[in-house]
C-alpha positions in Angstrom: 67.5 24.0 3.9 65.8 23.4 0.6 62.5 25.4 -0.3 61.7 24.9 3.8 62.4 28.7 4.3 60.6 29.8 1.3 57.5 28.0 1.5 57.4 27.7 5.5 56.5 31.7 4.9 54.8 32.1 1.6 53.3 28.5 1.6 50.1 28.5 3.5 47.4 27.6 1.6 49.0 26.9 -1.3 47.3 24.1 -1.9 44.4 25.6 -2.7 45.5 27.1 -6.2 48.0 24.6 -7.1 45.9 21.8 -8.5 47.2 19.4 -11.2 46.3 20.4 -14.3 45.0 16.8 -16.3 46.7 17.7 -19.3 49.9 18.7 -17.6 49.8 15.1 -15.4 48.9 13.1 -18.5 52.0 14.3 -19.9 54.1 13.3 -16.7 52.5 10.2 -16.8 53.6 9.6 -20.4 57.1 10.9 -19.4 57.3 8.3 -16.2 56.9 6.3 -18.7 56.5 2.2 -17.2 58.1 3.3 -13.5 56.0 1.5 -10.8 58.2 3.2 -8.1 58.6 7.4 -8.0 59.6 9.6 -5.4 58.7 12.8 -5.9 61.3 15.3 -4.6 60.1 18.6 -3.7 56.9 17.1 -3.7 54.9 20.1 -2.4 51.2 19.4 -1.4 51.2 16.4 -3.7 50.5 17.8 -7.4 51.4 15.5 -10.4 52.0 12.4 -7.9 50.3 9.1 -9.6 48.0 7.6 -7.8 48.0 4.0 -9.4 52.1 3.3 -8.8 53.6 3.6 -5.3 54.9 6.8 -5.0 56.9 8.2 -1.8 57.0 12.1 -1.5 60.3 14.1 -0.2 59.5 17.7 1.2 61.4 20.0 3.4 58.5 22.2 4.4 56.5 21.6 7.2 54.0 24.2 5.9 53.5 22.1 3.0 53.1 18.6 4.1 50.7 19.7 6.4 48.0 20.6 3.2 48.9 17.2 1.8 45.5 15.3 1.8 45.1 12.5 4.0 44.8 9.9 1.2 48.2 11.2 -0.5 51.2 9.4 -0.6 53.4 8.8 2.3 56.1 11.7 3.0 59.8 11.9 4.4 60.6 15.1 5.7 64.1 15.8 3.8 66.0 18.0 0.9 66.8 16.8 -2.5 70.7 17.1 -2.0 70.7 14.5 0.7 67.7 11.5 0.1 67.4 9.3 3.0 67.4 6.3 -0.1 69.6 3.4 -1.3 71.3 4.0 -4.8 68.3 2.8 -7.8 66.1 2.2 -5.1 63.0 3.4 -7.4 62.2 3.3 -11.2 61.8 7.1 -11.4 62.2 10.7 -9.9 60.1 13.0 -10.1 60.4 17.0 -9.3 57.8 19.5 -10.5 58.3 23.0 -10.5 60.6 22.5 -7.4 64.6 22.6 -9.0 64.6 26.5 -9.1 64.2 26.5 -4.7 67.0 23.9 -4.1 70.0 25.6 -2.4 71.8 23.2 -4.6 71.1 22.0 -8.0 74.1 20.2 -8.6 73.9 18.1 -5.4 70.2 17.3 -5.9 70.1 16.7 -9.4 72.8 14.3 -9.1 70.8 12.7 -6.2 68.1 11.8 -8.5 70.0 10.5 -10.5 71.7 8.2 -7.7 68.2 7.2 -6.3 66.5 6.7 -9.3 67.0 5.0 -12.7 65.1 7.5 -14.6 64.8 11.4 -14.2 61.6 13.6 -14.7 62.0 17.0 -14.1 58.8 19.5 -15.4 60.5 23.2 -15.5 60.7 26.4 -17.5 62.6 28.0 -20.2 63.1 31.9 -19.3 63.4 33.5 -22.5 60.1 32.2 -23.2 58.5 33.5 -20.0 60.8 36.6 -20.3 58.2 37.3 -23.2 54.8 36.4 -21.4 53.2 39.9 -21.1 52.9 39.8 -17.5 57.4 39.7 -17.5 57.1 41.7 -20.3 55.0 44.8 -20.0 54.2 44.9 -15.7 56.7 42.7 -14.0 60.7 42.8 -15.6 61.9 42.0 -12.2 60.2 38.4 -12.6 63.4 38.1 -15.5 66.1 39.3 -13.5 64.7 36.8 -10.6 64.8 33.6 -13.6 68.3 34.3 -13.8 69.3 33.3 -10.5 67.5 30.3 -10.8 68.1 27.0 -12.4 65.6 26.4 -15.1 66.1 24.6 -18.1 69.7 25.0 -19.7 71.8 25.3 -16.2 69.5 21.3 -15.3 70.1 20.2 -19.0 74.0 21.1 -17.9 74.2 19.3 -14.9 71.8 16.1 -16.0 73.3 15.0 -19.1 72.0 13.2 -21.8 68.1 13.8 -22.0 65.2 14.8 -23.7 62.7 18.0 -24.1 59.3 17.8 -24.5 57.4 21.5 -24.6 54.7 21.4 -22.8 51.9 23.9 -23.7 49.5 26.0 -21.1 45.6 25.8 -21.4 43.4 28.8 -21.2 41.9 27.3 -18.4 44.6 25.9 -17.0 43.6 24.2 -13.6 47.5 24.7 -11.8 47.9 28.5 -10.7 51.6 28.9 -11.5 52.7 32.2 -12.4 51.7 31.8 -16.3 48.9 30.1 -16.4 46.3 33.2 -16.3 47.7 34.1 -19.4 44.3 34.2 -20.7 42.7 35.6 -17.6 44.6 38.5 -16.7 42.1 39.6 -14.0 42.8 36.9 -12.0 46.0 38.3 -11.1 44.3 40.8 -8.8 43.2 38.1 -6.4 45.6 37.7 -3.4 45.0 33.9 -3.2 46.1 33.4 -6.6 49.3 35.0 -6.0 49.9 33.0 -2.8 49.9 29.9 -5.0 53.0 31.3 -7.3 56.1 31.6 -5.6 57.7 34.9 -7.6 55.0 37.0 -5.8 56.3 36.1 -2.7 59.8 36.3 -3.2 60.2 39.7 -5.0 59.9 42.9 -2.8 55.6 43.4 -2.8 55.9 47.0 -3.9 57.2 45.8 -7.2 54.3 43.7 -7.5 51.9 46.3 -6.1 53.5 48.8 -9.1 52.9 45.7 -11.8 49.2 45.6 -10.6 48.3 48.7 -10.5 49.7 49.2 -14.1 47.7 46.4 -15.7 45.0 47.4 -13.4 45.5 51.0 -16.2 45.8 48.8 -18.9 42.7 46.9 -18.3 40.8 49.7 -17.4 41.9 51.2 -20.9 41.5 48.6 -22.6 45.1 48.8 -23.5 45.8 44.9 -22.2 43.2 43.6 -24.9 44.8 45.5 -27.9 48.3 44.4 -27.2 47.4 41.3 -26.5 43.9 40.7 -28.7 45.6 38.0 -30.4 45.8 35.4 -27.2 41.6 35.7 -27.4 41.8 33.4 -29.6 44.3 30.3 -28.5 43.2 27.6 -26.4 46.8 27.0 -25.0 50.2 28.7 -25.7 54.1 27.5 -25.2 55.3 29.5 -22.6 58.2 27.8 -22.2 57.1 25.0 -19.5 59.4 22.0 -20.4 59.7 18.0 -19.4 62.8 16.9 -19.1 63.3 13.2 -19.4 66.7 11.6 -18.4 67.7 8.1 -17.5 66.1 5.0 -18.3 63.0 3.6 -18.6 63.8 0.2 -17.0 61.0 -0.6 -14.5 
């Protein structure tokens, strides 16, 4: 079953640290582009959702619809490879962060594409993260875990035509996925931060114990700030988050 298994164990209180980020939903907004109808697939506790279009959410997880607020848009309990919709029965899809969990790309991608006349998918490029120092320098196994998934290249494959658009991580990024502390490395250390990023719950916990105690060194050192000095100075970085925009903008 899609994501369900994952986040019906690492998922409470996930909404907590995954808030949307309003320079990460302006840019989904611009990428929705005129649709007045979205379903968001994978739809989580409702991050990135609209609220001024009518918006119908599709989440497998129990765990997660449950943090949804009470104003948020209505949900149907399902998995991307099988929506319970009519073919182009909204203007857009919409799935955040979410691809990477579904047991099958292929079938769900090509469901949003059936349901939906235009395709918005907000995911990663690996060999960018591969180079983030977290991957880099405390956590390899984070890479080897990206390669199992389907990020950017294997959903470019199976959506067609579409387009790119980078989109760039504040310092103060207010959406706790796994690279937006870049600039705030201490924040790793606290456990409800890494309940909000699914990597620390899949990988084996002595690997991430191993990776904090390191930077926990390198901090203490003062190690962390020479090899990485220069990112003092950036208000946001491309870590390889991406929008990709396929389909048509008919509304």
């Amino acid at each position: 079953m899609t994501r369900a298994p994952i986040y019906d164990r690492i998922g409470r209180g996930y909404a907590q640290r995954r808030q949307p980020d309003p320079r990460i939903a302006a840019r989904v907004a611009r990428a929705l582009g005129g649709a007045r109808t979205i379903v968001n697939v994978g739809a989580g506790s409702g991050s990135y959702e609209p609220e001024d279009r009518q918006v119908v959410a599709v989440e497998p997880s129990e765990v997660m619809i449950t943090q949804r607020p009470r104003e948020a848009a209505p949900v149907v309990r399902a998995v991307a490879e099988a929506l319970p919709f009519p073919n182009n029965h909204f203007d857009a899809a919409l799935a955040v962060l979410t691809v990477h969990h579904w047991a099958d790309a292929r079938r769900g991608l090509a469901e949003l594409r059936r349901v939906a006349r235009r395709q918005v998918i907000f995911t990663w490029d690996p060999k960018y993260l591969a180079r983030f120092w977290f991957t880099r320098d405390y956590l390899p196994e984070a890479v080897a875990l990206d390669a199992g998934f389907t990020t950017l290249e294997p959903t470019l494959a199976l959506l067609g035509a579409a387009t790119v658009e980078p989109v760039p991580v504040p310092h103060d990024c207010q959406d706790g996925f796994f690279a937006a502390y870049w600039r705030r490395p201490d924040a790793y250390f606290d456990p409800e931060v890494r309940a909000g990023i699914s990597g620390f719950g899949i990988l084996e916990q002595s690997m991430v114990e191993h990776a904090l105690q390191l930077l926990a060194d390198d901090l203490a050192t003062g190690e962390w700030f020479r090899r990485n000095e220069q990112l003092l100075e950036l208000d946001e970085i491309d870590l390889g988050y991406r929008l990709i925009v396929a389909g048509s903008d008919q509304s």
